[in-house]
LUMZADREN-372383 format. One record per residue (C-alpha): residue number from 1; x, y, z; chain; residue in one letter. Coordinates in steps of 0.1 Angstrom, whole numbers, plus 5000, padded with zeros to 4 digits. Example, Ala and Ser with C-alpha at 12.3 -4.5 7.8 and 13.67 -1.06 7.14 Angstrom:
BEGIN
 num    X    Y    Z cadena residuo
   1 5123 4955 5078      A       a
   2 5137 4989 5071      A       s
END
This chain:
BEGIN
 num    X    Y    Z cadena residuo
   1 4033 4645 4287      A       x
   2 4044 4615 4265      A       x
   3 4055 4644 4238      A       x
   4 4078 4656 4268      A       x
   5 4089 4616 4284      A       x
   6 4097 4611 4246      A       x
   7 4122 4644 4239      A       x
   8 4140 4634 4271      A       x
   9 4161 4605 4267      A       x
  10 4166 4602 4302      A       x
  11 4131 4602 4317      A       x
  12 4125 4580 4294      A       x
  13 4154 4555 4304      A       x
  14 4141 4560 4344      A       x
  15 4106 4551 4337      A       x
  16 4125 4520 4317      A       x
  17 4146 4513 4350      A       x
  18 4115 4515 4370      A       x
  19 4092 4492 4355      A       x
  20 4121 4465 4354      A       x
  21 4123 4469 4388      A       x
  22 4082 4464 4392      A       x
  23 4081 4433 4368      A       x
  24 4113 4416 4394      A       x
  25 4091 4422 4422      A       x
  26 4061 4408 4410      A       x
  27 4080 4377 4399      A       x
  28 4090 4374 4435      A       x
  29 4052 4373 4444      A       x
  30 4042 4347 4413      A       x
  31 4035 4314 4429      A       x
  32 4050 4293 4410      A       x
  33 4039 4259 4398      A       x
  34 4045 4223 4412      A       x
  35 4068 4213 4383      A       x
  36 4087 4246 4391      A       x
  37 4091 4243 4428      A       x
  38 4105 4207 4416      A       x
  39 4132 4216 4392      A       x
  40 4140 4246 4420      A       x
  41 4144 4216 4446      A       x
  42 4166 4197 4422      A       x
  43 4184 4226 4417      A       x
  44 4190 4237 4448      A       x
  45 4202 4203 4463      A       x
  46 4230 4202 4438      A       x
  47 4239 4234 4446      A       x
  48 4268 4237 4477      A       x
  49 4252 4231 4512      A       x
  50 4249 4268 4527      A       x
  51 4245 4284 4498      A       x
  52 4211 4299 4488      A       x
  53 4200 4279 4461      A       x
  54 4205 4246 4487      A       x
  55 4189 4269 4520      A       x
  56 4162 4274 4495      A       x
  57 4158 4242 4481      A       x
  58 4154 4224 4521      A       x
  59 4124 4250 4526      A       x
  60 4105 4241 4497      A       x
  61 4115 4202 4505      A       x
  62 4094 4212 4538      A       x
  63 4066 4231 4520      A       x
  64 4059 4197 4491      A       x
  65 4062 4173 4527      A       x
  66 4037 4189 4546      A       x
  67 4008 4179 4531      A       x
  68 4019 4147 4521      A       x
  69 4027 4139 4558      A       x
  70 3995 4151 4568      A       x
  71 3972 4128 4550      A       x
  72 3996 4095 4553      A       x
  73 4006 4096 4589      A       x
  74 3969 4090 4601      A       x
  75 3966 4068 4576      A       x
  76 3995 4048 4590      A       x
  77 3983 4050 4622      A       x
  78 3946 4038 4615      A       x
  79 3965 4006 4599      A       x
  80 3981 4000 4631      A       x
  81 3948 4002 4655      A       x
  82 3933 3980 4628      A       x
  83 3962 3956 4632      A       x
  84 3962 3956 4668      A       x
  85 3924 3953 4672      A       x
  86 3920 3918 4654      A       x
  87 3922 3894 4682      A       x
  88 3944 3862 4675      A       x
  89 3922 3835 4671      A       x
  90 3928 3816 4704      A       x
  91 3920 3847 4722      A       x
  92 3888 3856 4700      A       x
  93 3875 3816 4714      A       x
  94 3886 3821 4749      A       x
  95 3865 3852 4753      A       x
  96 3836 3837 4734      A       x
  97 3841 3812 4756      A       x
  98 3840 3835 4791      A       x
  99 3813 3854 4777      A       x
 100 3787 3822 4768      A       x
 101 3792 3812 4803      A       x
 102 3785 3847 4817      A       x
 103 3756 3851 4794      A       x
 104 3746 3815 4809      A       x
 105 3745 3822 4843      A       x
 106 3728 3853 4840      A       x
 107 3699 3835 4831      A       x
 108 3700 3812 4861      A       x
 109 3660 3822 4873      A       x
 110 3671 3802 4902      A       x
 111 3675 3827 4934      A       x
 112 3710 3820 4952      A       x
 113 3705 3794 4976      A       x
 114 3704 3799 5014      A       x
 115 3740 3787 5026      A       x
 116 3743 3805 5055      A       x
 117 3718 3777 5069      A       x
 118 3745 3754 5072      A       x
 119 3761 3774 5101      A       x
 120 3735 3753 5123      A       x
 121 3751 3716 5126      A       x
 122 3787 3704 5115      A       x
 123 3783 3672 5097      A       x
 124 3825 3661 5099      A       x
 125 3829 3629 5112      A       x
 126 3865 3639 5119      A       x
 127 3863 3670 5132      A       x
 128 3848 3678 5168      A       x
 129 3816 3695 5160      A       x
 130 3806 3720 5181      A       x
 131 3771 3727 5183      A       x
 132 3753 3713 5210      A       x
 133 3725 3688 5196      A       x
 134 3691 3701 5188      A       x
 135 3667 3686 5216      A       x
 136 3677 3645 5206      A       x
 137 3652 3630 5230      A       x
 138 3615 3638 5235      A       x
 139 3629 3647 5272      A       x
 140 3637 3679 5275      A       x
 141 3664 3672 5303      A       x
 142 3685 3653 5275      A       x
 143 3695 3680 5254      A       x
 144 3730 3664 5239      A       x
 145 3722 3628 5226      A       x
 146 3742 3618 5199      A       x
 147 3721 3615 5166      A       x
 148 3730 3593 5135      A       x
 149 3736 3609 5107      A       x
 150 3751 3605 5071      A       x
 151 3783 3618 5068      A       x
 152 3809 3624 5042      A       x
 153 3842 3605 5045      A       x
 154 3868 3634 5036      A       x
 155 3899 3613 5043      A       x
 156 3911 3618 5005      A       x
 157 3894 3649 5000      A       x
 158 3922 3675 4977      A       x
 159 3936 3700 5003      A       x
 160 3951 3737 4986      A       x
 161 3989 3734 5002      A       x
 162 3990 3775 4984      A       x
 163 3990 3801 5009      A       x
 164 3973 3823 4981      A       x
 165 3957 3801 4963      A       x
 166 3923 3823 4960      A       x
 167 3942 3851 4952      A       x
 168 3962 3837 4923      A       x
 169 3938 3835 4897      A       x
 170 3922 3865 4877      A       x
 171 3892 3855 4852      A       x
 172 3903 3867 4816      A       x
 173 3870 3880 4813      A       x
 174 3848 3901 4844      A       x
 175 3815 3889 4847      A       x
 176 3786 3892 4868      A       x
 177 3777 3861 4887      A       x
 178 3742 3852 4899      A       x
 179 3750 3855 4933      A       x
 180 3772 3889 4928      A       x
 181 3742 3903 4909      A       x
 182 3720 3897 4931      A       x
 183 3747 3914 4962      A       x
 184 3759 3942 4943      A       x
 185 3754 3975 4963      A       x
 186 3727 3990 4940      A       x
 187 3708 3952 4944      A       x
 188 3710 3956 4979      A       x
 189 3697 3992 4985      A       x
 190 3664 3982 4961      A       x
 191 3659 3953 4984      A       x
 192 3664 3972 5015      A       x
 193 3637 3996 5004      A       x
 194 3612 3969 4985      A       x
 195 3615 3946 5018      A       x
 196 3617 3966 5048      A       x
 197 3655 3968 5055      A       x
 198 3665 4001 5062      A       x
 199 3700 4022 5072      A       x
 200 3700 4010 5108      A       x
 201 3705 3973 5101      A       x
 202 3732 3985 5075      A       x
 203 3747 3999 5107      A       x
 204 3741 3970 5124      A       x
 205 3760 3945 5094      A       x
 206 3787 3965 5094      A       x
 207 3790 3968 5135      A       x
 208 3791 3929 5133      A       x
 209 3811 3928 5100      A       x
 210 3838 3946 5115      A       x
 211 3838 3928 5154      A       x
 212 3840 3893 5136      A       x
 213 3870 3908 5113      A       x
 214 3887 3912 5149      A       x
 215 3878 3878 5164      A       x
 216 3897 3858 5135      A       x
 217 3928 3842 5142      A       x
 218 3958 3841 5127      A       x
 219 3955 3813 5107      A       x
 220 3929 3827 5090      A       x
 221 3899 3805 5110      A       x
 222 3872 3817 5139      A       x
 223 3873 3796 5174      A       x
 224 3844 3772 5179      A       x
 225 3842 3757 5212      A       x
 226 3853 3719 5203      A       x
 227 3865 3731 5163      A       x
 228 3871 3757 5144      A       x
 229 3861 3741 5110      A       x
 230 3824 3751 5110      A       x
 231 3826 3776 5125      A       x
 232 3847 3795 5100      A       x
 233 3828 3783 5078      A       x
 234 3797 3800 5093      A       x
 235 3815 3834 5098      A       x
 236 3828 3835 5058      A       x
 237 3794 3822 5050      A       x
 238 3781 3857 5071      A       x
 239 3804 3876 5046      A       x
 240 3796 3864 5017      A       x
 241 3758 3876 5022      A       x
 242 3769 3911 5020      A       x
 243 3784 3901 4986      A       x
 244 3821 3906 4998      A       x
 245 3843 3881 4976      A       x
 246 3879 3867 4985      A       x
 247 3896 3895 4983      A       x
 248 3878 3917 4966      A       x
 249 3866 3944 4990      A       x
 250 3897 3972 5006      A       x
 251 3882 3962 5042      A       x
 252 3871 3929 5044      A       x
 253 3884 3910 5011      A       x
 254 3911 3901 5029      A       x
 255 3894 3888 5060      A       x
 256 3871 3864 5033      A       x
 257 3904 3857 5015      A       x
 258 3918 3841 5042      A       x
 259 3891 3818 5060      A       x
 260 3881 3809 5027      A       x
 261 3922 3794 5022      A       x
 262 3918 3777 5058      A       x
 263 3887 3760 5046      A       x
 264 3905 3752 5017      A       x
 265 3938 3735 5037      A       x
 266 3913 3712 5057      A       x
 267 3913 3673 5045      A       x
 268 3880 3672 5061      A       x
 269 3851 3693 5051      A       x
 270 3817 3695 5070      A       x
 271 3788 3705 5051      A       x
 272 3790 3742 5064      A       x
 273 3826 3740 5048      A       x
 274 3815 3730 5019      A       x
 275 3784 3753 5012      A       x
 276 3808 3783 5023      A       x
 277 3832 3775 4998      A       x
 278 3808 3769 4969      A       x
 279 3793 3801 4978      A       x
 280 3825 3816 4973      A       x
 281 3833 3800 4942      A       x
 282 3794 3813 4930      A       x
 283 3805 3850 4942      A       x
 284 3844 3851 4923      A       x
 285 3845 3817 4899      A       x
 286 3877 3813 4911      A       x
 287 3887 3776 4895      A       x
 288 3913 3771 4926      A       x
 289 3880 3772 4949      A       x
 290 3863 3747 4926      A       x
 291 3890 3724 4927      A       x
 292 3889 3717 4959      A       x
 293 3847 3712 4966      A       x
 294 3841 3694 4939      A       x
 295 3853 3663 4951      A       x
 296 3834 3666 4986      A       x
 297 3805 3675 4973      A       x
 298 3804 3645 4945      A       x
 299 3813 3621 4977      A       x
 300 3779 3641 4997      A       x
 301 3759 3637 4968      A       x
 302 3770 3598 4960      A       x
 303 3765 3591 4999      A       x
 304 3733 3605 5001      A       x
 305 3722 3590 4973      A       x
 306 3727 3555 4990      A       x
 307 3708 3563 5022      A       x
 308 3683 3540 5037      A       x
 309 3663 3562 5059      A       x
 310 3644 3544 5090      A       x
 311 3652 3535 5125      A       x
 312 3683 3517 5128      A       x
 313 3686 3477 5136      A       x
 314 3711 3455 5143      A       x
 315 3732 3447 5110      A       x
 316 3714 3473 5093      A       x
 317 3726 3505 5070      A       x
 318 3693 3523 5083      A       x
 319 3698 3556 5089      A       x
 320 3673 3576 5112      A       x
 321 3667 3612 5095      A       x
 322 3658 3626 5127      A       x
 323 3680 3658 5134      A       x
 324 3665 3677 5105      A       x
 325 3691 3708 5105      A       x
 326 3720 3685 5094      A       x
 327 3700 3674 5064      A       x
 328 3692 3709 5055      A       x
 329 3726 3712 5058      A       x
 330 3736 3686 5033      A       x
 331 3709 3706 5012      A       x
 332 3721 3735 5014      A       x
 333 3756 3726 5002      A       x
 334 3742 3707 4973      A       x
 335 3722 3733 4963      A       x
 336 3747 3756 4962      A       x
 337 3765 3731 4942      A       x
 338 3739 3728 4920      A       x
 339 3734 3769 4917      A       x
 340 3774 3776 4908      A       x
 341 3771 3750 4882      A       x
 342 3796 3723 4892      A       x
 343 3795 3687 4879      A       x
 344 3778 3663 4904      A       x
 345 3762 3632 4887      A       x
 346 3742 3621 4916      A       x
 347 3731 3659 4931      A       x
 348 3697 3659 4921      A       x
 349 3693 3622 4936      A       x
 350 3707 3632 4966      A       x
 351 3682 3658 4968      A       x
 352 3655 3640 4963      A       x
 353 3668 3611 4990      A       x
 354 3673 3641 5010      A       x
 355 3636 3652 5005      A       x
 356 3630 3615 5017      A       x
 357 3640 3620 5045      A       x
 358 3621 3650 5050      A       x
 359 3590 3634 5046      A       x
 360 3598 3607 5070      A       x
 361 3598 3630 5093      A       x
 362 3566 3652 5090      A       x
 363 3532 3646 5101      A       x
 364 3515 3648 5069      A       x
 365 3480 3646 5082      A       x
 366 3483 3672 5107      A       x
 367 3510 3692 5098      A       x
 368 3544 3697 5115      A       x
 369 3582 3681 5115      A       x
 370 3602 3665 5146      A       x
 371 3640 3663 5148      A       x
 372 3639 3651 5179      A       x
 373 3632 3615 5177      A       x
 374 3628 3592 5144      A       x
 375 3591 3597 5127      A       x
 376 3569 3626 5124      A       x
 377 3557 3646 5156      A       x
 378 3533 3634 5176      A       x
 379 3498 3653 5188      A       x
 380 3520 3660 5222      A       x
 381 3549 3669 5203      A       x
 382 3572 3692 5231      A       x
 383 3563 3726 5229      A       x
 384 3594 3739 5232      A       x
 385 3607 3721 5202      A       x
 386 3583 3737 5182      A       x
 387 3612 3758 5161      A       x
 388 3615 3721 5144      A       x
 389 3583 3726 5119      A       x
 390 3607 3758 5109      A       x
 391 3634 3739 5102      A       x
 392 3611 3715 5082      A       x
 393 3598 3741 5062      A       x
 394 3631 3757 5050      A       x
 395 3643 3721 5040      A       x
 396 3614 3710 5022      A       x
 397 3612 3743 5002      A       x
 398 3652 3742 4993      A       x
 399 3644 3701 4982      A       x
 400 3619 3717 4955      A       x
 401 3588 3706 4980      A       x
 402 3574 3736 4990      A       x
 403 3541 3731 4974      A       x
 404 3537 3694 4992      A       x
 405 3507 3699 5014      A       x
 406 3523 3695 5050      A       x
 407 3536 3726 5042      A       x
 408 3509 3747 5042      A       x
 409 3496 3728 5077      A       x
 410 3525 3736 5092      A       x
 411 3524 3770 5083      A       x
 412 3488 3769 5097      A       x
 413 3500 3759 5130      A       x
 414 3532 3785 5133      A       x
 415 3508 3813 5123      A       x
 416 3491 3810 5156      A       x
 417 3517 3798 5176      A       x
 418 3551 3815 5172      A       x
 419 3560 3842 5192      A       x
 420 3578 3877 5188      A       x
 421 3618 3872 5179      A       x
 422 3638 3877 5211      A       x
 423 3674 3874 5226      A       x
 424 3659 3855 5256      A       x
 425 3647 3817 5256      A       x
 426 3609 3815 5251      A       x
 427 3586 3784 5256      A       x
 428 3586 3773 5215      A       x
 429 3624 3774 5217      A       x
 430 3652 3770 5239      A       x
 431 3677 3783 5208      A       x
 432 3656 3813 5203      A       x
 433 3686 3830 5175      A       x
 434 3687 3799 5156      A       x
 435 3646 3795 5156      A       x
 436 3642 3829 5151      A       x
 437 3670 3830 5122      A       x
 438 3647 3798 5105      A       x
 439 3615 3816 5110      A       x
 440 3632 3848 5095      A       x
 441 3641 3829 5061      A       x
 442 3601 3807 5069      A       x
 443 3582 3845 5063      A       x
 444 3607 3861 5041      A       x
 445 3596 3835 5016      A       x
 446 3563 3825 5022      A       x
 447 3548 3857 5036      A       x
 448 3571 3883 5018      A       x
 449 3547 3920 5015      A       x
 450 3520 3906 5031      A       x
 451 3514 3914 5069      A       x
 452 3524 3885 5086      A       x
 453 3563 3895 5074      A       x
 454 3559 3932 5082      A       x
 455 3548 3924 5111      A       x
 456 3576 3901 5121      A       x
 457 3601 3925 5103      A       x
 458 3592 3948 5125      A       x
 459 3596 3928 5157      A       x
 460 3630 3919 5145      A       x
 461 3649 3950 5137      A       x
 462 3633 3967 5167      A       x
 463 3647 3937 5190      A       x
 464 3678 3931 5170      A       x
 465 3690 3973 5171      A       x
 466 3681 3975 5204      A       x
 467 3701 3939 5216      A       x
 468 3735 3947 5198      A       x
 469 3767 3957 5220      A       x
 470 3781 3987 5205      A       x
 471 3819 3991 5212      A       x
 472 3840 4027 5199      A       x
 473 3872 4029 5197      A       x
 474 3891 3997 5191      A       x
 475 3889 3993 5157      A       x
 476 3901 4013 5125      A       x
 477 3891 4008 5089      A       x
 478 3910 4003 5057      A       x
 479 3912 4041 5057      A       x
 480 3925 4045 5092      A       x
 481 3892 4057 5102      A       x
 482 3882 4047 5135      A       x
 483 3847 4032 5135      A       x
 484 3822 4015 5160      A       x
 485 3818 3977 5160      A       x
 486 3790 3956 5180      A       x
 487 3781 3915 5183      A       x
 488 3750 3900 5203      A       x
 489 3749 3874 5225      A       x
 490 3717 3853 5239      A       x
 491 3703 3834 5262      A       x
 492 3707 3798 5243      A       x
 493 3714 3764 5254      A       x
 494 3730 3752 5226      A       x
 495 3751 3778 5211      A       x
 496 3786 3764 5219      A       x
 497 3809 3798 5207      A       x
 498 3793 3831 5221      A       x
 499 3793 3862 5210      A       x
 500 3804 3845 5175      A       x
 501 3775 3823 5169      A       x
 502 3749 3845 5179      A       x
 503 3762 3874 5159      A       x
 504 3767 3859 5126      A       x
 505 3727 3844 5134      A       x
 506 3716 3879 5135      A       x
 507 3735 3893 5112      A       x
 508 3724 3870 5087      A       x
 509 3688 3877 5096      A       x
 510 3696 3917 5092      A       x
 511 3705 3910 5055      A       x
 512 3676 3884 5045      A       x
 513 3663 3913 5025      A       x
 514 3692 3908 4995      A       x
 515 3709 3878 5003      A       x
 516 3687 3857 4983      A       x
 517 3654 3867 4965      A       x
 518 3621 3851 4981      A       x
 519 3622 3814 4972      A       x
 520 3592 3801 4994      A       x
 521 3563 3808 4970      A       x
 522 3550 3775 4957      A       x
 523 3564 3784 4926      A       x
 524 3601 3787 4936      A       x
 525 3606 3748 4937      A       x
 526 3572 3737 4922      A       x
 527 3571 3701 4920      A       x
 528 3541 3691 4902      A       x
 529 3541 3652 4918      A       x
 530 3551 3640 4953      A       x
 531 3566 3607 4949      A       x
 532 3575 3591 4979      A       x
 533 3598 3561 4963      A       x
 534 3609 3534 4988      A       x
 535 3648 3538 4991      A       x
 536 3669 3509 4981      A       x
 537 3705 3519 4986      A       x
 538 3726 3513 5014      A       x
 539 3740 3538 5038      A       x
 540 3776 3539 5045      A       x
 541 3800 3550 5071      A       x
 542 3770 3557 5099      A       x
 543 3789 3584 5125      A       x
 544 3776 3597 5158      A       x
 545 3783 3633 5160      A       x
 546 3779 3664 5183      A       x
 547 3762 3692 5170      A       x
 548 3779 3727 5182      A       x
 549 3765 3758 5170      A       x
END
């Protein structure tokens, strides 16, 4: 075969031809090496645009750029998150800041303080109050004698002239307060089911939730029969149990937000007002809020401080401590004050005057408090003022007293004497919502999962579900949903504003079971001593006022 390819020329010279051709193809399949595809880039760009060479040369300008633009282009990005994430340095403080204080409140062991109790008495000495006394006079046909009492002067108390003031300020950091912890929806379902709540008084909140949304007026305040003042104060206070902040819920925010602002506009300020709005500064930290009861409460705390507690004489700054809800009152707001972690100097020596004039009025021997005259109750105390020793009770646990011995003999004495809760007046109490809503918080905390509450639990949702007036059809959600509302009334001779009063009474009974945690055992407020100092300071600005809810 090669003797034949070599005696003709011109097979020869095809086969010659042929492999030329195969070598020129194979180059075209050679990868060539970086410095090559270099000098062909170099070469090509000089070369006139449209030509080959240049069409070639942008390709292969493509092909070196790809994987160069893949590694560096994260790389530039990861620089920029890196840039972005280091906070400036006045930022990086203010969030230390934010968070300290969140981290310091969350470990307040102190259980949020029982506000709503100063719905009972306004304390303004310039705004009508409303509440009809407690039972003033040993006689039970007096009912309305004006009772001395220490009251806050609020002429140059700061007044919020914003429209929107609670509205206007957003914490740079979120944080959970004690009192939102302790209100958040998952906090209240475990304490529905550890407590006894259950879906039906849900039902019930909400019923009552939603009529009291209807009742407020335009202004943003709820009608009290001589004032409004306290009685707003009472309703927001009824919201802010449920955890509902100034506008921070799509049904109801609003509805906070607003009688929240008309407390906020009034020069005076009871001590309902007050405790409402440092509830409400507890539930959102809104400084605004703070602004305003800071000031009141300093003036409560000095003026209490100063008391002289004892039947009143000629020329004297005595003060008789006898109507014992407007001291609890005054306690409540302070220790709401005290709770949400505003300044106030003299607080804790207002609440120990304050637990003064508990003790002035309890019959240590025997057990029991009066509010109806100066002095502790007599053997033949009334009967029907027997909701008193209640009262007593709440205010000497909240003054860090509840392991002081008259408190266990009064306890003694309720535990055979009070009867079921009811809507109708009994013969222990002729305000049976407000004694039953004292006796409610009285077993929550002392008697919490043992019998004595389960049985009175029981009592109370059964009375309170069947007592409510339902209503369908005249009110609409958030959603445009129509849902039912409800309020209760009662037969009461001293609530001054029905159904109002008496609904945000029971309501606030219907959500004992997370609006605070028990605070009665001994160990809540232990005080290892009981001092009963003599009081030197001198009371100021003695008023008379009329009690309304």
């Amino acid at each position: 075969m090669s003797d034949t390819i070599q005696n003709n020329p011109e097979i020869a010279e095809e086969l010659a031809e042929e492999e030329l051709k195969i070598e020129e193809i194979e180059k075209q399949f050679e990868t060539p090496s970086f410095f090559d595809r270099i000098k062909m880039l170099l070469r090509g760009l000089k070369a006139p645009a449209g030509s080959r060479e240049y069409k070639e040369a942008l390709i292969e300008m493509q092909r070196l750029l790809a994987p160069v633009g893949a590694v560096v282009i994260p790389l530039i990005f990861i620089a920029i998150l890196f840039v972005c994430s280091v906070p400036s340095k006045s930022n990086k403080d203010l969030r230390d800041i934010n968070v300290a204080k969140a981290e310091e409140e969350a470990t307040l062991d102190e259980p949020p303080p029982e506000m709503e109790d100063t719905v009972e008495q306004n304390t303004d000495q310039t705004v009508e109050t409303e509440v009809l006394n407690d039972i003033s006079n040993p006689s039970i046909d007096n009912i309305s004698t004006p009772t001395d009492v220490v009251t806050p002067s609020t002429d140059n108390a700061p007044v919020v002239e914003n429209p929107n003031a609670v509205m206007d300020i957003q914490a740079p950091v979120k944080m959970n307060t004690v009192l939102g912890q302790a209100r958040s929806a998952s906090a209240r379902a475990r304490s529905l089911a550890k407590f006894g709540g259950d879906a039906e008084t849900e039902r019930c909140v909400m019923r009552a939730l939603r009529w009291l949304k209807t009742q407020q007026r335009p202004d943003g305040s709820w009608a009290g029969r001589s004032g409004s003042l306290h009685m707003t104060g009472f309703v927001v206070l009824t919201y802010l149990a449920r955890g509902i902040k100034p506008g921070g819920d799509p049904e109801f925010g609003d509805t906070v937000r607003k009688g929240v602002e008309f407390l906020m506009r009034q020069r005076s300020k009871d001590a309902i007002a007050l405790a409402a709005l440092a509830e409400a500064y507890g539930l959102s930290h809104n400084p605004n809020i703070r602004e305003i009861v800071e000031s009141s409460l300093n003036e409560l705390a000095d003026r209490m401080k100063e008391t002289i507690w004892g039947p009143y004489r000629d020329g004297s700054k005595n003060v008789e401590p006898r109507d014992l809800t407007k001291l609890t009152f005054y306690v409540m707001a302070l220790r709401s004050a005290q709770l949400s972690r505003f300044k106030i100097p003299n607080l804790q020596k207002g609440l120990d005057k304050l637990r003064e004039g508990f003790l002035h009025q309890a019959n240590k021997k025997y057990g029991g408090f009066s509010s109806a005259y100066y002095g502790p109750p007599p053997v033949n105390y009334p009967r029907i003022m027997m909701w008193h020793y209640m009262l007593g009770v709440v205010g000497m646990q909240y003054v860090g007293a509840g392991d002081n011995p008259v408190i266990d003999k009064t306890l003694g004495i309720l535990m055979d004497e009070w009867e079921p809760p009811t809507l109708t007046t009994t013969d222990i109490s002729c305000c049976p919502v407000r004694a039953n809503y004292w006796t409610t918080m009285v077993f929550f905390n002392y008697f919490e999962g043992d019998k004595r509450w389960a049985e009175w639990n029981g009592k109370m949702k059964a009375c309170y579900k069947r007592g409510q007036h339902k209503e369908l059809g005249k009110y609409q959600d958030h959603r445009g949903m129509p849902q039912e509302i409800g309020y209760w009334t009662c037969e009461d001779m001293h609530i001054g504003t029905q159904p109002i009063a008496p609904t945000c009474y029971v309501a606030l009974q219907l959500m004992v079971y997370y609006r605070y945690l028990p605070t009665g055992q001994k160990s809540a407020w232990k005080v290892t001593e009981e001092k009963e100092e003599k009081v030197t300071g001198a009371a100021k600005d003695d008023v008379e006022v009329v009690i309304d809810i």
